[in-house]
C-alpha positions as CSV (number, residue, x, y, z in Angstrom):
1,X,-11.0,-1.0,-9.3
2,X,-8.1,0.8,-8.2
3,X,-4.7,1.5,-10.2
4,X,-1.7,2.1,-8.5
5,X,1.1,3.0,-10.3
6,X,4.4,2.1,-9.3
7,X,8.1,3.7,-8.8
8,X,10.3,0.4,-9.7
9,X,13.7,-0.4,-9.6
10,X,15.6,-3.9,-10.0
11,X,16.6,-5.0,-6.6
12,X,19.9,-6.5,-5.3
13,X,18.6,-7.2,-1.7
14,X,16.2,-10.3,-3.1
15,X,19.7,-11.9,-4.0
16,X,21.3,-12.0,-0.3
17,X,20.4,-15.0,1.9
18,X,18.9,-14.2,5.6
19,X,18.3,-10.6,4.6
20,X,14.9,-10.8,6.1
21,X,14.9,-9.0,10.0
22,X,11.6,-9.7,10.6
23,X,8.5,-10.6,8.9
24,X,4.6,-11.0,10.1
25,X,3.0,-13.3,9.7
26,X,6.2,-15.4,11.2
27,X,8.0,-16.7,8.3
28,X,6.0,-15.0,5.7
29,X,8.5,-13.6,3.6
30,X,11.0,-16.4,4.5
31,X,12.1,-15.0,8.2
32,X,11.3,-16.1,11.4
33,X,8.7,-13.9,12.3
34,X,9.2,-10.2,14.5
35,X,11.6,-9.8,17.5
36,X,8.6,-9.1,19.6
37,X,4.9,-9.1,18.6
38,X,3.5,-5.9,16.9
39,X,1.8,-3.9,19.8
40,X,-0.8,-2.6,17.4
41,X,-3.3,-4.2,14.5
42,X,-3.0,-6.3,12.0
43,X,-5.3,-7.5,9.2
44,X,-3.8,-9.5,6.8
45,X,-5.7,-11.9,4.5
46,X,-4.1,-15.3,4.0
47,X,-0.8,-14.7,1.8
48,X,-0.3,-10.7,3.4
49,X,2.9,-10.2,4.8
50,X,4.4,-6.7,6.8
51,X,8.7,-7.6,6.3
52,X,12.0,-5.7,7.1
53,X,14.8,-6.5,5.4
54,X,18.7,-5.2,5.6
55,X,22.2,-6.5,4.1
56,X,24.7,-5.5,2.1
57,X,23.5,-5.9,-1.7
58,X,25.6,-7.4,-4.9
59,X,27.0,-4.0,-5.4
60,X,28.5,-3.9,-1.9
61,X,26.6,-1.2,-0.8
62,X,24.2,-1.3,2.8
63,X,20.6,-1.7,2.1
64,X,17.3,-1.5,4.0
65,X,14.5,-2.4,2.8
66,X,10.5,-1.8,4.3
67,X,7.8,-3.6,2.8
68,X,4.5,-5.0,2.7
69,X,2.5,-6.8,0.4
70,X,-1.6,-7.2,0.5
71,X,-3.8,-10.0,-0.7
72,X,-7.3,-9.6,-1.8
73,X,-10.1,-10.4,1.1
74,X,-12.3,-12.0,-1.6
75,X,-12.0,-14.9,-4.3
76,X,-9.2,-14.5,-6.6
77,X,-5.4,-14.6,-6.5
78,X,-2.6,-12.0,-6.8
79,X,-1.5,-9.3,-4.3
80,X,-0.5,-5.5,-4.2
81,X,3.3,-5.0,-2.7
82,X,4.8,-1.5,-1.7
83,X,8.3,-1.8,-0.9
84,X,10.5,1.7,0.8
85,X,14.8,0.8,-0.3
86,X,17.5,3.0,0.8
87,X,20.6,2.3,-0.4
88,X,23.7,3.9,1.0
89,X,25.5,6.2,-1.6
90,X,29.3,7.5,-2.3
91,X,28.1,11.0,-0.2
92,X,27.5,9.9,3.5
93,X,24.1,10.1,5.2
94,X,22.9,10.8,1.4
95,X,21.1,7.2,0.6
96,X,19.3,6.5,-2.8
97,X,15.6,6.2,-1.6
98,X,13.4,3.9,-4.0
99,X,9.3,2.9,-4.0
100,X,8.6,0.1,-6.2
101,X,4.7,-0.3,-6.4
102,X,3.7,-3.3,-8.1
103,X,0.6,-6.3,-8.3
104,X,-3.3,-6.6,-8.4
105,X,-5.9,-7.3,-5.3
106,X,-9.5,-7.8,-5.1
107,X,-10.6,-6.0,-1.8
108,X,-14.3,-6.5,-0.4
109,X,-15.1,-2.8,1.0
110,X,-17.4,-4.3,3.7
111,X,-20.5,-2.8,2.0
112,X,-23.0,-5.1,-0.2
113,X,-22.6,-5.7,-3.4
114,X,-19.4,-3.1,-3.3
115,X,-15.9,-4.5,-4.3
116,X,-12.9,-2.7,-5.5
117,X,-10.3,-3.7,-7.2
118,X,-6.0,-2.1,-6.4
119,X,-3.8,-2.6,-9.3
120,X,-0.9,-0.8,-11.1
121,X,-1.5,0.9,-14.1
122,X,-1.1,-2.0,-17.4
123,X,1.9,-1.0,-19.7
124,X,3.4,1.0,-17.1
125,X,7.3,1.0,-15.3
126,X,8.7,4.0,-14.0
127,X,11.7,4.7,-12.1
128,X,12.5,6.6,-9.7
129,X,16.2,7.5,-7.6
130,X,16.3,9.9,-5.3
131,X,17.8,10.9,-1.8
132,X,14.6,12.8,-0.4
133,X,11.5,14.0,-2.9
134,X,7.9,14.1,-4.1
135,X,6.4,10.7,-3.6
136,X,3.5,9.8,-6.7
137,X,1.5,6.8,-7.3
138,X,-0.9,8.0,-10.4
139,X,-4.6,6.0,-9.2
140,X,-8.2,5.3,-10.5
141,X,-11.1,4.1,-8.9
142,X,-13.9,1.9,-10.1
143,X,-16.5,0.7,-7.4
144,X,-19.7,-1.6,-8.0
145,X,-22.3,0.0,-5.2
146,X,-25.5,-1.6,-4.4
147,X,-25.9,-2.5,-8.6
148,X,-25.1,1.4,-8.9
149,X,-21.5,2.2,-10.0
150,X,-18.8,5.4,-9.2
151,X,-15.3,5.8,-10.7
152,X,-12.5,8.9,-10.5
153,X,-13.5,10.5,-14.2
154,X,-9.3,10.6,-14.3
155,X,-6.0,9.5,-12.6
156,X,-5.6,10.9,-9.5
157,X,-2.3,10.7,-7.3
158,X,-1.4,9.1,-3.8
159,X,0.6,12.1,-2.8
160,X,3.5,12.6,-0.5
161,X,6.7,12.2,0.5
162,X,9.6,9.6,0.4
163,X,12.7,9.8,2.1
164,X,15.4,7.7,4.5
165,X,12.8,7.7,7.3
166,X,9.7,7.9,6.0
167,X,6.9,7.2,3.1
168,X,3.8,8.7,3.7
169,X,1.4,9.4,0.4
170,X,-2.7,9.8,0.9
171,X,-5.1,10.5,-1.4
172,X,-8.8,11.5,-1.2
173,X,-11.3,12.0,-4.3
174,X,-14.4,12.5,-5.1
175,X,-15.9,10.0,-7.6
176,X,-18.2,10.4,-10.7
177,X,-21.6,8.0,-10.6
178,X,-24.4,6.9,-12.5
179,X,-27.1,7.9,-10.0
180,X,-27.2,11.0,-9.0
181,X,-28.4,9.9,-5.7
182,X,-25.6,8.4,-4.8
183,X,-22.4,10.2,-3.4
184,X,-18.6,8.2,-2.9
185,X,-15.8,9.2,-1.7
186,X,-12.6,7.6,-1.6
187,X,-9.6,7.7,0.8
188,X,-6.1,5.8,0.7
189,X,-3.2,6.3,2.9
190,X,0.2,4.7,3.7
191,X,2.7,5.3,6.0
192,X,5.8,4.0,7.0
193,X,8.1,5.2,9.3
194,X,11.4,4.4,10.4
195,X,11.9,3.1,14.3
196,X,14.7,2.7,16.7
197,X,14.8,-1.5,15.7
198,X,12.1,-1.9,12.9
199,X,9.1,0.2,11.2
200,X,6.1,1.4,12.1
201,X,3.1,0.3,9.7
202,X,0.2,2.5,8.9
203,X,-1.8,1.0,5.9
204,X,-5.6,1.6,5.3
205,X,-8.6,2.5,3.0
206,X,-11.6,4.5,3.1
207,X,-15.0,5.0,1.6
208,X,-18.2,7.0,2.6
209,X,-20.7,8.8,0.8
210,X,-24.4,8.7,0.6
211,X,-27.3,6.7,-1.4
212,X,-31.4,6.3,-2.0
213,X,-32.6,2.6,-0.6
214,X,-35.8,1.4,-2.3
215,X,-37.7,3.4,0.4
216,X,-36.7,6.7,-0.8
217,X,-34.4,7.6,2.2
218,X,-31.4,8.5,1.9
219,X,-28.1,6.8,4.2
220,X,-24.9,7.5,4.9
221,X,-22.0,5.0,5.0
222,X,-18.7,4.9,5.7
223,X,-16.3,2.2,5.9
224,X,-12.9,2.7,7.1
225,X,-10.5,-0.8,6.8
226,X,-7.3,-0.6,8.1
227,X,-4.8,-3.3,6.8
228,X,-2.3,-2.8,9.4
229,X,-1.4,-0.3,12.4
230,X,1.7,-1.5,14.1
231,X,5.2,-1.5,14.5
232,X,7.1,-4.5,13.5
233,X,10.9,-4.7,15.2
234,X,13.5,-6.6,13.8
């Protein structure tokens, strides 16, 4: 499984009617879809949702708000949601930037027998204001591999940066295992990235690494899924 911690702050935008400038799947976040359809790839299991959202919150002040929130490809509720606020300040062109991290999702890795798990950290609620800064989302990994296992022996961070235009944080690490045949790596990344009219969507996960089969050979794999790649405008 995967722990993602999370950034949080209360939000004033949820409390503003027809905040939502465009969403994707049409209407999944209570929208009425993009302007235009995202040029680019999308991969949303049911109840997955990209959405942009702007208005003027209960304490008068101009927010946007970038967002997405994942559902797990395999059989059990819940859902993962990353959400970039800025929030105009008293100094102008000086915003409050916020990253709220929050949820649980069972993800199928597209291997056999190998399923992760993304969840934030039990027990845990930071927060987080600033303009422009170090972007951190504390992480573990636990993967079931082909009735072998591999886990990060600590918490590792998605690492990056967070500011008016832009989150980007990544993370790569190499993971303990019980055989010592087999080799996993792990890779995250998420992007987004202001545009013109909308955001631009870069959301995917990565795994490769080696292993023995029953015949004594050794195989690579590698499995790179990509939740979304695309600009949403609205």
């Amino acid at each position: 499984m995967e722990r993602l911690w999370r950034f949080s702050l209360p939000s004033t935008l949820d409390q503003f009617e027809h905040a939502v400038t465009a969403d994707y799947p049409a209407r999944c976040q209570g929208g009425t879809g993009p302007q235009r359809q995202p040029t680019g790839y999308v991969h949303m299991p049911k109840g997955g949702c990209l959405y942009n959202m702007r208005g003027i919150n209960a304490d008068g002040r101009y927010q946007e708000r970038a967002a997405f929130r994942i559902t797990p490809n395999v059989g059990r509720g819940g859902s993962v949601g990353v959400e970039l606020d800025v929030i105009e300040t008293d100094t102008p062109g000086v915003p409050n930037v916020t990253v709220t991290v929050s949820g649980l999702a069972l993800w199928n890795l597209g291997l056999s027998g190998s399923v992760a798990e993304l969840t934030p950290a039990p027990g845990v609620d930071e927060t987080t204001i600033y303009s422009e800064g170090e972007a951190y989302l504390p992480s573990y990994t636990h993967v079931f591999f082909k009735g072998k296992e591999a886990w990060s022996p600590y918490w590792y961070s998605l690492h990056g940066k967070a500011n008016r235009n832009k989150l980007l944080m990544s993370a790569t690490e190499e993971l303990d295992t019980n055989d010592p045949n087999l080799t996993f790596e792990v890779k995250q990344s998420i992007l987004i990235k202001r545009l013109k009219n909308g955001w631009f969507y870069d959301i995917s996960f990565e795994r490769e690494g080696e292993y023995m089969d029953k015949a004594g050979k050794r195989k690579k794999f590698s499995v790179h899924e990509f939740v979304a790649i695309a600009p949403l405008h609205g």
